[in-house]
C-alpha positions as CSV (number, residue, x, y, z in Angstrom):
1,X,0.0,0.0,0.0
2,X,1.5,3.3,-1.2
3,X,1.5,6.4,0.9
4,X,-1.5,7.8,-0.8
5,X,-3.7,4.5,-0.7
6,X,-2.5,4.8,3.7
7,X,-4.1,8.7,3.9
8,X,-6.9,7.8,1.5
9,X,-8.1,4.9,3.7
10,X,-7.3,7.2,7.3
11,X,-9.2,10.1,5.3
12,X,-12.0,7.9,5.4
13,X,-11.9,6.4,8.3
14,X,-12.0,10.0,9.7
15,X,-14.8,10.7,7.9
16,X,-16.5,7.9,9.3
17,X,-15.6,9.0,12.4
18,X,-17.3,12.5,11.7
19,X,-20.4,10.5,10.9
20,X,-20.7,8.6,13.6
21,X,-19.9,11.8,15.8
22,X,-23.4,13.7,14.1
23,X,-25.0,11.1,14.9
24,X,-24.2,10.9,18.2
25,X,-24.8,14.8,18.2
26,X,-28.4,14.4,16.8
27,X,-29.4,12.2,19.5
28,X,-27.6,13.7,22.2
29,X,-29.9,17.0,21.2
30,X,-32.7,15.0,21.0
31,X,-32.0,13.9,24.7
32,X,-31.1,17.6,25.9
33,X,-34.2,18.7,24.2
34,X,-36.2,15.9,26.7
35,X,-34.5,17.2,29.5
36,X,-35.1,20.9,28.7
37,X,-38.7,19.7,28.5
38,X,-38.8,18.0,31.9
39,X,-36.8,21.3,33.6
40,X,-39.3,23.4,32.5
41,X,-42.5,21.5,33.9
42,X,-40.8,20.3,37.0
43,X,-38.5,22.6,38.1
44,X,-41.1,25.1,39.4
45,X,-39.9,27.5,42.4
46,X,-43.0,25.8,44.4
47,X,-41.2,22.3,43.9
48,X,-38.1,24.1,46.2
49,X,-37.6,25.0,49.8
50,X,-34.8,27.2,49.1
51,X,-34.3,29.4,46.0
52,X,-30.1,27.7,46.3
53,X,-31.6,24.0,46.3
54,X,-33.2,25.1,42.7
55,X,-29.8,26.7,41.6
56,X,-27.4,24.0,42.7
57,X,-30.0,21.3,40.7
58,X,-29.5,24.4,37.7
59,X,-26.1,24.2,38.3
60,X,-25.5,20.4,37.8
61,X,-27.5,20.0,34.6
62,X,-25.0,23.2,33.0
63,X,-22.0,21.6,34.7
64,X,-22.8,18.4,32.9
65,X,-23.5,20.1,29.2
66,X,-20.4,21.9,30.1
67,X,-18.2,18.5,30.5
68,X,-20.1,17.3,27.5
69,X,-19.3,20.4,25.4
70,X,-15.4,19.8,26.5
71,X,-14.9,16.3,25.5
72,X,-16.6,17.0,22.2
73,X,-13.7,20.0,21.7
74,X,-10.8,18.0,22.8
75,X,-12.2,15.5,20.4
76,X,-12.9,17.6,17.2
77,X,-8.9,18.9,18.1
78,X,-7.6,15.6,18.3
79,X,-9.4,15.0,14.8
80,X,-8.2,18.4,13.1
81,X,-4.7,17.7,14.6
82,X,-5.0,14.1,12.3
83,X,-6.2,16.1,9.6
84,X,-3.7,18.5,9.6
85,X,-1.2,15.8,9.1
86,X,-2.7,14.0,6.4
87,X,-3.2,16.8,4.3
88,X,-0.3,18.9,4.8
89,X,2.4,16.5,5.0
90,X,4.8,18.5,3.9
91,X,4.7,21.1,6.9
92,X,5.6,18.0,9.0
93,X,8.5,16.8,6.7
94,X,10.0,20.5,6.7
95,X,9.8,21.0,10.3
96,X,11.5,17.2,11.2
97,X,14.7,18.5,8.7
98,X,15.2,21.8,10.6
């Protein structure tokens, strides 16, 4: 297999990759639309004691998109980073001589 076939077939591999990730997107908005649903009719100030019980439950369901949001950009930059590599080999060839 010649250097070309080797990117072609990690080319797409990636792009099956990027596939799989929109999927995985689609139904994790699909979910988040569920639980935006559920927030809204039962996360009522009468449903709390406190006003800070009903912000700290607030505050888990962000923390959690948050952590989700992060893992999907460390992944999308480990993905560009293999990208990168593949398509401008020559950048990587350069800087290995100097």
């Amino acid at each position: 297999m010649t250097r070309e076939d080797a990117y072609r077939v990690t080319l797409d591999a990636l792009a099956k990759l990027h596939w799989n990730m929109a999927m995985m997107l689609e139904a994790k908005a699909s979910e988040a639309e569920k639980v935006r649903n559920w927030v809204l009719n039962h996360m009522t100030p009468d449903k709390y004691e406190e006003q800070t019980e009903q912000l700290s439950t607030s505050l888990q369901f962000h923390k959690q998109n948050v952590e989700l949001i992060d893992g999907l950009t460390k992944l999308c930059n480990g993905l560009n980073r293999n990208m990168k590599a593949i398509l401008e080999p020559e950048e990587d060839d350069d800087g290995a001589e100097g």
